[in-house]
C-alpha positions as CSV (number, residue, x, y, z in Angstrom):
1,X,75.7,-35.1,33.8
2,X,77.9,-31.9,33.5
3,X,79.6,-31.2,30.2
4,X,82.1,-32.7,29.1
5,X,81.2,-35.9,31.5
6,X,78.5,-36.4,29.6
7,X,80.3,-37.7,27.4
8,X,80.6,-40.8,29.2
9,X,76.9,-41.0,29.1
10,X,76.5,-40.6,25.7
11,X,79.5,-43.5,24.5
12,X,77.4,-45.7,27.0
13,X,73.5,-44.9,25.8
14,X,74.9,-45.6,22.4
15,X,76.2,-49.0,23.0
16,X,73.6,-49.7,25.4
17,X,70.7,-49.1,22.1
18,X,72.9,-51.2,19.6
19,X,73.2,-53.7,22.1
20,X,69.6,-53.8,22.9
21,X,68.8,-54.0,18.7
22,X,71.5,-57.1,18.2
23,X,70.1,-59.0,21.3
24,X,66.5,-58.7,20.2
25,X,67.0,-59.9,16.9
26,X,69.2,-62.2,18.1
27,X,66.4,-63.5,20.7
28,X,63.1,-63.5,17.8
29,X,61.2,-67.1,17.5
30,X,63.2,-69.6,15.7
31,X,60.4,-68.9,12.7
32,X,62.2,-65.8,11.4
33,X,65.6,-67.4,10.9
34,X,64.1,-70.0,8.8
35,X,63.7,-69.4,5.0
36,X,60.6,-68.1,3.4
37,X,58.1,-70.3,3.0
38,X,56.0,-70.3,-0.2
39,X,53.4,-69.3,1.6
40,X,55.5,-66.2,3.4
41,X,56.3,-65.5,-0.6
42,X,52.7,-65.0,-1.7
43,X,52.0,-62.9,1.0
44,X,54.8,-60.4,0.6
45,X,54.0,-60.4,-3.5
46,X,49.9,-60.1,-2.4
47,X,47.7,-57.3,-3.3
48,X,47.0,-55.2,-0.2
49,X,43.3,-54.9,-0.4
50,X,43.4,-58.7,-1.0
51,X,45.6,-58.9,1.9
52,X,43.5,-57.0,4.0
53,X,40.3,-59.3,2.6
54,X,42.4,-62.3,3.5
55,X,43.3,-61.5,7.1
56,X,39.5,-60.1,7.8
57,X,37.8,-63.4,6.5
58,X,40.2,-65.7,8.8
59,X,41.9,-67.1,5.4
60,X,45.3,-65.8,6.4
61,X,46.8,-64.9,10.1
62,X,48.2,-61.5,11.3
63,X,50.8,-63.6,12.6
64,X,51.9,-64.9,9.4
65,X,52.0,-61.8,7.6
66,X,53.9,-60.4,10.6
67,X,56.4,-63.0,10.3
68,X,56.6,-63.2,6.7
69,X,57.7,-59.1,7.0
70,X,60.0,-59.8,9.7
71,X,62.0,-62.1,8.0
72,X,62.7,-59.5,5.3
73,X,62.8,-56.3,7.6
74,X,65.5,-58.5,9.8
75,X,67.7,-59.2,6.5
76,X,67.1,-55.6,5.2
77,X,68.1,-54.6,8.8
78,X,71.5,-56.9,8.5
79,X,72.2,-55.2,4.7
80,X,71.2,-51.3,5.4
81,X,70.8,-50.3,9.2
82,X,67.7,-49.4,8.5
83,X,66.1,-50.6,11.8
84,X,66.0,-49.0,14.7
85,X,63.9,-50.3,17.4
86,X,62.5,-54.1,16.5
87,X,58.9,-54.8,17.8
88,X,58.4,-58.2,16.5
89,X,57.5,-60.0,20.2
90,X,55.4,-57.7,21.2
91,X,53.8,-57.4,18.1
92,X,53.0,-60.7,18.4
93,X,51.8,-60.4,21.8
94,X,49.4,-57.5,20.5
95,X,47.7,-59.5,18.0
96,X,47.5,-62.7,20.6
97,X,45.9,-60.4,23.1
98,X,43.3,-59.0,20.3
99,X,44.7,-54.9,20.5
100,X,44.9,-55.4,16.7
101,X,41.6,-54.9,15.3
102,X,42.0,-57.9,12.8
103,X,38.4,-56.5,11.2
104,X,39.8,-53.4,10.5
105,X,40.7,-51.6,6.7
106,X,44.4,-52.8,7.3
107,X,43.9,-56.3,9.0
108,X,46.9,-57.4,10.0
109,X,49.6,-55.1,7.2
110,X,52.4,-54.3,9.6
111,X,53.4,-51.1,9.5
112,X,57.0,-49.8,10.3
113,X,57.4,-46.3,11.8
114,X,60.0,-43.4,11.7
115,X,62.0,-43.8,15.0
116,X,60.2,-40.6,16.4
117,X,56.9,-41.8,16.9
118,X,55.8,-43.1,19.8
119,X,54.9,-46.7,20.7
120,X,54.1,-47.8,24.3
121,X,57.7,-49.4,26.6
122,X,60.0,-48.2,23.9
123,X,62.8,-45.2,23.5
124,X,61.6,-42.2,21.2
125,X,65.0,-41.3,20.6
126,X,65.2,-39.6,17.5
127,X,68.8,-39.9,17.4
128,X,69.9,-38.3,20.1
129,X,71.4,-40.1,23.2
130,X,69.8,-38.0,26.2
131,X,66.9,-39.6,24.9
132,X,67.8,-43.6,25.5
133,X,66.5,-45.1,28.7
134,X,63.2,-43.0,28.9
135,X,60.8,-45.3,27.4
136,X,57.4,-43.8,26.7
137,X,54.6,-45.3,28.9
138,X,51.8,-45.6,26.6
139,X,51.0,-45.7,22.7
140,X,50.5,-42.5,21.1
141,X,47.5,-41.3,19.5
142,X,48.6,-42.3,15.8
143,X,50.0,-45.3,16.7
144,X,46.3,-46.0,18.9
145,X,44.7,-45.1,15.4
146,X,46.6,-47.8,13.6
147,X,45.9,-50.7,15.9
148,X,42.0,-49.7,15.6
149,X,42.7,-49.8,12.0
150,X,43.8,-53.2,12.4
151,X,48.0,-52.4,11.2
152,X,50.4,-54.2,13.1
153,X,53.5,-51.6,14.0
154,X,56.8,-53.7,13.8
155,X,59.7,-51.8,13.6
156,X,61.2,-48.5,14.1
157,X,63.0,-46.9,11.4
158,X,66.3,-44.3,11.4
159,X,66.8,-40.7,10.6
160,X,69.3,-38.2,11.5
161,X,70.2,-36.9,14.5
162,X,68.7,-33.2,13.4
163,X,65.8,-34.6,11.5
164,X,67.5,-31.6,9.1
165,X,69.2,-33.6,6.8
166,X,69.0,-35.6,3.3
167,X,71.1,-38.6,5.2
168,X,70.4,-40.7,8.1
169,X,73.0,-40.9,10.5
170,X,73.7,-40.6,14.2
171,X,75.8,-42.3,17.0
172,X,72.9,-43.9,18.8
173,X,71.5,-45.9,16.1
174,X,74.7,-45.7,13.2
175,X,74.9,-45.2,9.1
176,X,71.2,-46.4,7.0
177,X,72.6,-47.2,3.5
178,X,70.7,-46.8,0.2
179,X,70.0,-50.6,-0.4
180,X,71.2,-50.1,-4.1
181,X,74.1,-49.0,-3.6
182,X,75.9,-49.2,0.1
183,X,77.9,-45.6,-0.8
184,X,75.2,-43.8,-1.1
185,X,72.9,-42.1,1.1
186,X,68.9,-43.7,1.6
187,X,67.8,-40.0,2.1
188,X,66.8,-38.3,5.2
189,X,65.0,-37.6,7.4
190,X,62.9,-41.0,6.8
191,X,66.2,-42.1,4.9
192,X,64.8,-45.9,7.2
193,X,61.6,-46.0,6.0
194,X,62.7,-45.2,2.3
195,X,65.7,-47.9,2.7
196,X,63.2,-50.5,4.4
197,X,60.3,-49.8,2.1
198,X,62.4,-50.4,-1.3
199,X,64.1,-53.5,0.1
200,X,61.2,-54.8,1.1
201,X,61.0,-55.2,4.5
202,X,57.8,-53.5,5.0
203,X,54.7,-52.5,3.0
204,X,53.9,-49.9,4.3
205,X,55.3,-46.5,6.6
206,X,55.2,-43.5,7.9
207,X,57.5,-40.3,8.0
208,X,57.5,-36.8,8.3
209,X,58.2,-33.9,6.2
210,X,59.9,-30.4,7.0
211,X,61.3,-30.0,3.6
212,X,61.8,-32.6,1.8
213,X,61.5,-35.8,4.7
214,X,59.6,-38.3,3.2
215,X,60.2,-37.1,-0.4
216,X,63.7,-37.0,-0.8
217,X,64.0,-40.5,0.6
218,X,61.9,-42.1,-2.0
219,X,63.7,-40.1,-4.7
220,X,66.9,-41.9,-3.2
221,X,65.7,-45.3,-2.2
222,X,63.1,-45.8,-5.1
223,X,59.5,-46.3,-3.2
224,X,56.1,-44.3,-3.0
225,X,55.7,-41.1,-0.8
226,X,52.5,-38.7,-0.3
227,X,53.2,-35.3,1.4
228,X,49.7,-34.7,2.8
229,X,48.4,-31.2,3.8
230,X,48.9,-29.8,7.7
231,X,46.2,-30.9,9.2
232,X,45.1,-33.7,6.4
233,X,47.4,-36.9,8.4
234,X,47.9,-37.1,12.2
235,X,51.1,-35.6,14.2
236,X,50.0,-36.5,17.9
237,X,52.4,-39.1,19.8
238,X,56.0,-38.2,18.3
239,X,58.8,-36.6,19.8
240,X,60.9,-34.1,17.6
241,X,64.1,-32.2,17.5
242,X,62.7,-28.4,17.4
243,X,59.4,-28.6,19.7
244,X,57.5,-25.3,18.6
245,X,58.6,-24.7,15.3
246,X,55.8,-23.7,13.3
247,X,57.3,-21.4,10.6
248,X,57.6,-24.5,8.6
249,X,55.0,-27.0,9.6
250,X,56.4,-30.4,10.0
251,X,53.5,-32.9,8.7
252,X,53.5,-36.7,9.3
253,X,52.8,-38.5,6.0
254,X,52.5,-42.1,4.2
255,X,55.6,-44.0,2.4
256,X,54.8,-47.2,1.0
257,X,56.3,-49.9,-1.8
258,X,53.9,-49.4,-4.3
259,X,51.6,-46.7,-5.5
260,X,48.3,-49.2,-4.9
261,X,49.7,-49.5,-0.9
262,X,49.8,-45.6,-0.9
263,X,46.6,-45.0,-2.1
264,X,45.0,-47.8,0.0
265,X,46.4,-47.1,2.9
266,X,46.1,-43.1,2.6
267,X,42.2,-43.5,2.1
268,X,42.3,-46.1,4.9
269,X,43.5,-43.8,7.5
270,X,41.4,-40.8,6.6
271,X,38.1,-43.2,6.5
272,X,39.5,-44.0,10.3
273,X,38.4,-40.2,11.0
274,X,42.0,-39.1,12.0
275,X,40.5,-36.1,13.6
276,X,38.5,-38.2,16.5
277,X,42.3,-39.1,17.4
278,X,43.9,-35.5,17.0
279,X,42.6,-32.4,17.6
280,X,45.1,-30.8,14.5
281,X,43.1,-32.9,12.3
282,X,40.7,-31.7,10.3
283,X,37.4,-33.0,9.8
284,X,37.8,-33.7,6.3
285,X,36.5,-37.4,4.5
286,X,38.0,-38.7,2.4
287,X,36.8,-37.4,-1.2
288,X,35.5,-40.7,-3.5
289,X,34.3,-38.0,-6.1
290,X,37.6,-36.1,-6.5
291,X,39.1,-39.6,-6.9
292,X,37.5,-40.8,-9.1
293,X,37.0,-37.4,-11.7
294,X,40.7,-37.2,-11.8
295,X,41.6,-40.5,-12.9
296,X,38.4,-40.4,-15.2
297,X,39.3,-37.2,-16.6
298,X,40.1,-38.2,-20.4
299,X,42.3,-34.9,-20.6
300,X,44.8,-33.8,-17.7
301,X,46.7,-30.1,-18.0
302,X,50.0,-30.4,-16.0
303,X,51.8,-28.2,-15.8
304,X,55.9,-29.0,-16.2
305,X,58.9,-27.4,-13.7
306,X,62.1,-27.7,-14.7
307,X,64.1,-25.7,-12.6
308,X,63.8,-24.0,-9.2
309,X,66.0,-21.4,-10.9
310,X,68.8,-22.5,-7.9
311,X,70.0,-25.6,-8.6
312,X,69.1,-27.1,-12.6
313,X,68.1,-30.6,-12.1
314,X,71.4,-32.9,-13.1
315,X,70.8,-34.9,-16.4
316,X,69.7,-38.1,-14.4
317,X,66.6,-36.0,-12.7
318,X,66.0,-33.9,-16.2
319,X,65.5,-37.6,-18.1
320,X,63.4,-38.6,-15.5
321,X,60.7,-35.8,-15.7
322,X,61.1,-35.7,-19.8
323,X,60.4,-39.6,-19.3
324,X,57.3,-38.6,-17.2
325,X,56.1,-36.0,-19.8
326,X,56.1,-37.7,-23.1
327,X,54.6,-40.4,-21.4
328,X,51.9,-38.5,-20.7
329,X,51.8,-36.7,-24.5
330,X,51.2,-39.9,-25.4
331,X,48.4,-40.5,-23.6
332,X,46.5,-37.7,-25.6
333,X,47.3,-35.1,-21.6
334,X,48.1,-31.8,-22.6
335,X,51.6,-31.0,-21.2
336,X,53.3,-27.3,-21.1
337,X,56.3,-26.2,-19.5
338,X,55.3,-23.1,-16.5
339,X,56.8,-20.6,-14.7
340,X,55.7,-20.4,-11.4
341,X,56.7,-17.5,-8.8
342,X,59.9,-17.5,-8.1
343,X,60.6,-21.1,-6.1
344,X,64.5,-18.6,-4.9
345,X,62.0,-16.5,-3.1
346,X,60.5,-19.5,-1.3
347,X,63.9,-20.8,-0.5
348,X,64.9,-18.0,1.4
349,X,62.1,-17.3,3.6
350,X,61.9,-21.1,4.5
351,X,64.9,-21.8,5.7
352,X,65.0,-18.0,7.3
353,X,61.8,-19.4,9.2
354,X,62.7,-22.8,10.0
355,X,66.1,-21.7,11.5
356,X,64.4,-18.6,13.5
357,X,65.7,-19.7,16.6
358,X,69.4,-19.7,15.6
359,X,69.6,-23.5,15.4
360,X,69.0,-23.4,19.4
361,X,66.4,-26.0,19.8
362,X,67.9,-28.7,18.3
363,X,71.3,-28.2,19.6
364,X,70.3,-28.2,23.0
365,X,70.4,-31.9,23.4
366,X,73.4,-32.9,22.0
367,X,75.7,-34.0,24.6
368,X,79.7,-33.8,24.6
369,X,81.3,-35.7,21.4
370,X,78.0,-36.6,19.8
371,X,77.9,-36.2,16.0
372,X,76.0,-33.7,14.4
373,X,74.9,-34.0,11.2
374,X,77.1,-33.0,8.1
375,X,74.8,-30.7,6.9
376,X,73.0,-29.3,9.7
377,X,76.7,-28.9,11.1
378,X,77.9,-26.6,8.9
379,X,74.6,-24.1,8.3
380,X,74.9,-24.1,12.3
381,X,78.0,-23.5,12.8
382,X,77.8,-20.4,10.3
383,X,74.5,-19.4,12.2
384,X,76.5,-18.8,15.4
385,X,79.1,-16.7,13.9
386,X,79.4,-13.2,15.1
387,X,77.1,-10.4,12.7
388,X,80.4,-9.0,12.0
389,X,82.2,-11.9,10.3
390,X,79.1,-12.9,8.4
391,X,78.7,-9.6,7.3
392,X,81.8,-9.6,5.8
393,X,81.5,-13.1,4.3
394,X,78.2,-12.1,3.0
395,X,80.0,-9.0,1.5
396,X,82.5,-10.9,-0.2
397,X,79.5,-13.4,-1.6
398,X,77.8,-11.2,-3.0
399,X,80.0,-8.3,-4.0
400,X,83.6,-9.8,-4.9
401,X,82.3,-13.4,-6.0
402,X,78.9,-12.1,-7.2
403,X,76.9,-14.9,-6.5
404,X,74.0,-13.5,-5.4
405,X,71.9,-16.6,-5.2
406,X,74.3,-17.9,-2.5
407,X,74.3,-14.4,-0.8
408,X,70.6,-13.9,-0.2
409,X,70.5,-17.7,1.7
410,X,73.4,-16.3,3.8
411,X,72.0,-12.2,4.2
412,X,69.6,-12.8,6.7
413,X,70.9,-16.7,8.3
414,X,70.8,-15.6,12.4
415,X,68.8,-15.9,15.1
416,X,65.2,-13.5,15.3
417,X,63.4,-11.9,17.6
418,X,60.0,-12.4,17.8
419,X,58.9,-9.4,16.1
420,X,61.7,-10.3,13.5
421,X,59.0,-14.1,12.7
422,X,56.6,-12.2,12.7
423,X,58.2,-10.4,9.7
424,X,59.3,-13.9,7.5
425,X,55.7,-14.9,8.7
426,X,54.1,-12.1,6.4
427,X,56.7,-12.6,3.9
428,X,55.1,-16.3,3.3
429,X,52.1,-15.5,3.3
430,X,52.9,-12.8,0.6
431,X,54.6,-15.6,-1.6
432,X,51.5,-18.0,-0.8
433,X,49.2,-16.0,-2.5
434,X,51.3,-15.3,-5.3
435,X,51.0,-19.1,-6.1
436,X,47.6,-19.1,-5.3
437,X,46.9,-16.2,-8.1
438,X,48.9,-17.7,-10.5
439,X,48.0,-21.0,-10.9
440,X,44.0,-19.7,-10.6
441,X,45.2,-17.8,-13.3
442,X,45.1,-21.2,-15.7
443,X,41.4,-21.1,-15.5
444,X,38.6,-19.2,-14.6
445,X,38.4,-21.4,-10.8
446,X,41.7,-23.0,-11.9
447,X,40.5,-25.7,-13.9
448,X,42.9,-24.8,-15.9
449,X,46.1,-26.8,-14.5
450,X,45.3,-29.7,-12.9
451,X,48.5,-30.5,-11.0
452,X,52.6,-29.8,-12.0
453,X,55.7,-32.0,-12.3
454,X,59.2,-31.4,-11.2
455,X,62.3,-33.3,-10.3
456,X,62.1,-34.1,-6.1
457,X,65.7,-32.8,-6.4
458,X,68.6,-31.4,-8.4
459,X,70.7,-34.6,-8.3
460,X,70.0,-38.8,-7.2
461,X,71.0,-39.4,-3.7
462,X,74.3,-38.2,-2.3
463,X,77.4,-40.1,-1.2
464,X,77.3,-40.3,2.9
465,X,78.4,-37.0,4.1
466,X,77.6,-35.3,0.9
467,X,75.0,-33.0,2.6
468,X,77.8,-31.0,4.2
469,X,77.8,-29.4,0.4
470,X,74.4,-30.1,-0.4
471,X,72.2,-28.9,2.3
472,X,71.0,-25.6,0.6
473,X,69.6,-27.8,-2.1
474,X,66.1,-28.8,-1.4
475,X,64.8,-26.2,-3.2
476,X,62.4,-28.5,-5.1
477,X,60.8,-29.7,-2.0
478,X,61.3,-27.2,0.4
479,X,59.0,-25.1,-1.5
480,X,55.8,-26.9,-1.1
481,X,56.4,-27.1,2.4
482,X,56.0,-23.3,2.4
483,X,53.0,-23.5,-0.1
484,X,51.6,-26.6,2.1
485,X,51.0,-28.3,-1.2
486,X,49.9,-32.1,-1.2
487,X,53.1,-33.4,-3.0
488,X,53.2,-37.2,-3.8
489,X,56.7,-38.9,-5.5
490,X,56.9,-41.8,-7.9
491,X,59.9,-43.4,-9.1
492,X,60.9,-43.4,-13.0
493,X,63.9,-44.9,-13.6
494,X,67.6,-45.3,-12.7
495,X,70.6,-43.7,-13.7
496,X,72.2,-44.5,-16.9
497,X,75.6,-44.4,-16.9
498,X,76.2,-43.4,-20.6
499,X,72.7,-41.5,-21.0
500,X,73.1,-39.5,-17.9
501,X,76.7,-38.3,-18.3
502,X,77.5,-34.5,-17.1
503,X,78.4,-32.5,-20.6
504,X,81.3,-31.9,-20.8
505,X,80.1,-27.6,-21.8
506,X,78.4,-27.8,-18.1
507,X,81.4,-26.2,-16.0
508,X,80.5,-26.8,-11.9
509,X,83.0,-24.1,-11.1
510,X,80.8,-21.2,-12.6
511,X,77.7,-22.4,-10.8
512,X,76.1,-20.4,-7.5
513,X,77.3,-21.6,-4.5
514,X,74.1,-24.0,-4.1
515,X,74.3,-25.6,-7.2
516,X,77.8,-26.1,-7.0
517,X,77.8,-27.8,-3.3
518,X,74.8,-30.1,-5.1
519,X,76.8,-31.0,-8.4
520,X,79.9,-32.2,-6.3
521,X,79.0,-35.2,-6.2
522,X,77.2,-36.2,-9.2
523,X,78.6,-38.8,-11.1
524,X,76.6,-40.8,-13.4
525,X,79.0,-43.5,-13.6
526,X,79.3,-43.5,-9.6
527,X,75.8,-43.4,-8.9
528,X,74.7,-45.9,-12.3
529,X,71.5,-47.9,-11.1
530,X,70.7,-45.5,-8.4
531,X,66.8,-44.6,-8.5
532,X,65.0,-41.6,-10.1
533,X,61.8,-39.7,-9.0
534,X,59.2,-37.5,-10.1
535,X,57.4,-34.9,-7.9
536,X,53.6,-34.5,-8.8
537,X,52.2,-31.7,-6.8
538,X,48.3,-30.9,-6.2
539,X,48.1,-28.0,-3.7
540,X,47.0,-27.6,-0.5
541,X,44.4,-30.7,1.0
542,X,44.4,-32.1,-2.9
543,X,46.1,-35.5,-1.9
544,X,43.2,-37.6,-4.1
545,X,43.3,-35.5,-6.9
546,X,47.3,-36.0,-6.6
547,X,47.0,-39.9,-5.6
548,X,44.8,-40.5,-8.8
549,X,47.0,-38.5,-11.3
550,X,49.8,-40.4,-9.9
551,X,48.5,-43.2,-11.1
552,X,47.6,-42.1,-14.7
553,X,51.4,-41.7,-15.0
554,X,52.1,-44.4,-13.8
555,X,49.6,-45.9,-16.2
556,X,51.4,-43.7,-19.0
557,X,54.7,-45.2,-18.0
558,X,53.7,-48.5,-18.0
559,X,52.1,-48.3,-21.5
560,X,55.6,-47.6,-22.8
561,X,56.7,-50.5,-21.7
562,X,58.7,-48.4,-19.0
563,X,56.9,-48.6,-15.7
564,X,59.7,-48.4,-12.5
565,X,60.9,-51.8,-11.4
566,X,61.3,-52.1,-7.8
567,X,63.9,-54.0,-5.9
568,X,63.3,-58.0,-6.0
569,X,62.9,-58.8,-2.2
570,X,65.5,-61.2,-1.5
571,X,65.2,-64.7,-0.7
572,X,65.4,-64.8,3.1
């Protein structure tokens, strides 16, 4: 319909999808009102590769693990929104009719998905309301690939409305909470899977990653996240908010509860020869021997980050990654602070190249009175201004304010040309193999620096709406989706509301304009008990090498006697 009737339409799809949600929980098998059974317990607290064993060997029933899920992903649904389209009948119906391969490396493990992938009679909405009503007809190629592999896909999870975002929030689907604490934000834009995950109301997920997607929310939500490599997880079956963007590759990638699920299920998929399903894949096995040298290696060089130079990481994020290092020292690893090239540099020319099309695509579908996202609102609605204006606002950045850090985001922030990509194009490839000489330069074949910490962001997660201040700073993950560096994120601990306090010498009003829109909302008192990540990063196609040295931190950790403790899942 013709703006601003659609309007109408949009009110209408909107309450037409919540609608549809209520009535099919509403409508599930008696079974997953009940309470869990002890039985449903020791499946939801079971090993996965036992699991797996378990459901292959007829001991335990798809169904039962199904069900025992549901129960939890229908009460995480009730305390966070983190559910978007519920699958539970038919998923029963696909196991009863043998299109889950029960023999498979992930007999029976449901699965939930990020709301833009594709599953056969259901919406692909991502958010936005001209997309309700147009269910696709058949599976897509990744969710095909997870059936063979014997996962059962249950739910759908929420994101924002841009896919741009740190939050997840739109009109169609509603608000996902952080299920710690109901203020805050899960992260975005797989804030649903992060939310779900660390509830408990799945095992396992998948999300996608622009700059930050899956990494940011389990930094916020406290689970497990692996941003693999273009071309190292499959993309083919989704539906996305800026067809054709490739400045910035978007990759698919795993989200799980626990670091044993996201190694398992990682190696699962790539031993399913991804590629046979899409042609982006590439033909690369999974890599026993790099696995295995890594977490045999009895002396690991990492390499520490502790600042993008942008935005310093708030004292929350900085405990964390000391936490993380001196667990490691005393593990016998050696552990040195670097200075990579200049993560600024990388911030500019990713968010010139991600944005080249003026913020076009993913306008074009919002209808009349939808909500746009609080971030991705107000970069957009700069991006439209006239040269003139922004000239002059830039001018007075940079010149009057002298906040040059702030300046350079907003010198170049319009639409290009083609031949103007091209340009930001080169520029990344320029700053690519800047990283690649440096860190070869730790080593004679870069031996010499096996893989680098940082902080997955500046701050813990941000109050709803907080990204209208904060969408500049993803620095810390926007970078290696420049680099295309295999980038995994394991919860530390939470913050301390006496140990994480601001100091009182740090003075937010002298800090660049991205720093300062970040540090608005920290409060350590406020966000006490909200989770805290580290970022391990590997680079490009390394995801065993960074899988494995996950877990010798983990293991470090855990000898200290201070090894993350995830969320109880509640008794159903």
């Amino acid at each position: 319909m013709i703006p601003p009737f659609d309007w109408f339409d949009h009110r209408a799809a909107c309450k037409r999808k919540q609608d549809e949600r209520a009535a099919r929980i509403a409508s599930l098998p008696k079974t997953y009102s009940y309470p869990l059974s002890s039985a449903e317990k020791t499946i939801l607290n079971e090993d996965i590769e036992d699991l797996v064993h378990d459901v292959q060997d007829g001991k335990k029933k798809a169904v039962d693990v199904l069900r025992a899920y549901g129960k939890v992903a229908v009460k995480a649904q009730e305390k966070t929104n983190s559910v978007t389209e519920v699958m539970l009948k038919e998923a029963e119906g696909w196991i009863e009719r043998g299109e889950i391969n029960t023999k498979g490396p992930l007999a029976g493990i449901p699965v939930s998905l990020k709301d833009s992938i594709h599953v056969g009679g259901f919406d692909t909405s991502v958010g936005y309301s001209v997309n309700v009503g147009k269910p696709v007809q058949s599976d897509g190629a990744m969710v095909r690939m997870l059936k063979d592999a014997g996962a059962v896909p249950f739910v759908k999870t929420a994101l924002p409305v841009t896919l741009l975002s740190f939050e997840s929030f739109n009109d169609v689907w509603g608000r996902c909470l952080n299920p710690h604490n109901p203020k805050y934000s899960p992260g975005g834009s797989s804030g649903g899977e992060g939310a779900l995950l660390a509830f408990g109301g799945s095992r396992i997920g998948i999300g996608s990653d622009v700059a930050g997607s899956v990494r940011a929310p389990a930094h916020y939500s406290g689970c497990y996240s692996l941003r693999c490599s273009t071309g190292r997880w499959p993309k083919l079956g989704v539906n996305t908010s800026m067809p054709g963007q490739e400045g910035i590759a978007s990759v698919f990638s795993p989200m799980t509860r626990t670091l044993m699920d996201l190694t398992y299920f990682t190696r699962s998929i790539i031993q399913m020869q991804p590629w046979t399903y899409d042609q982006s894949v590439h033909p690369l096995v999974w890599r026993s021997k790099a696995e295995h040298t890594y977490r045999d290696k009895k002396v690991l060089n990492i390499g520490i980050m502790r600042t993008d130079r942008v935005v310093d990481p708030s004292p929350a994020c900085a405990r964390a990654l000391d936490m993380a290092a001196s667990a490691l020292r005393d593990q016998g690893h050696h552990v040195f602070d670097v200075s990579p090239p200049n993560p600024y540099e990388a911030l500019v020319i990713a968010s010139n190249l991600l944005n080249a099309d003026g913020t076009r695509t993913f306008r074009s579908y919002f209808r009349t009175g939808e909500t746009d996202d609080a971030g991705a609102r107000e970069f957009g609605r700069y991006m439209r201004l006239p040269r003139f204006v922004k000239w002059v606002y830039w001018a007075y950045v940079k010149y009057l304010k002298r906040d040059e850090v702030w300046a350079g985001l907003l010198e170049h922030w319009h639409g290009k040309s083609a031949g103007e990509n091209w340009q930001w194009v080169s520029k990344r490839e320029v700053y690519k193999a800047r990283w690649h000489e440096w860190w070869n330069g730790f080593g004679e074949r870069g031996e010499g620096l096996d893989v680098i910490l940082t902080p997955p962001n500046a701050t813990p997660a941000v109050p709803h709406g907080g990204m209208k201040s904060a969408a500049a700073a993803c620095g810390y993950t926007f970078l290696f989706n420049l680099l295309d560096y295999s980038c995994g994120i394991l919860p530390v601990t939470h913050v301390d509301a006496v140990k994480d306090v601001l100091p009182r010498s740090v003075d937010v009003r002298r800090m660049n304009g991205v720093a300062r829109g970040a540090y608005q909302h920290y409060d350590a008192l406020e966000m006490a008990g909200l989770p805290v990540a580290v970022q391990v990063v590997g680079r490009r196609l390394e995801e065993e090498k960074v899988l494995a040295c996950m877990q010798r931190l983990e293991d470090a950790l855990e000898a200290k006697g201070e090894r993350y403790e995830l969320l109880k899942v509640p008794e159903v």
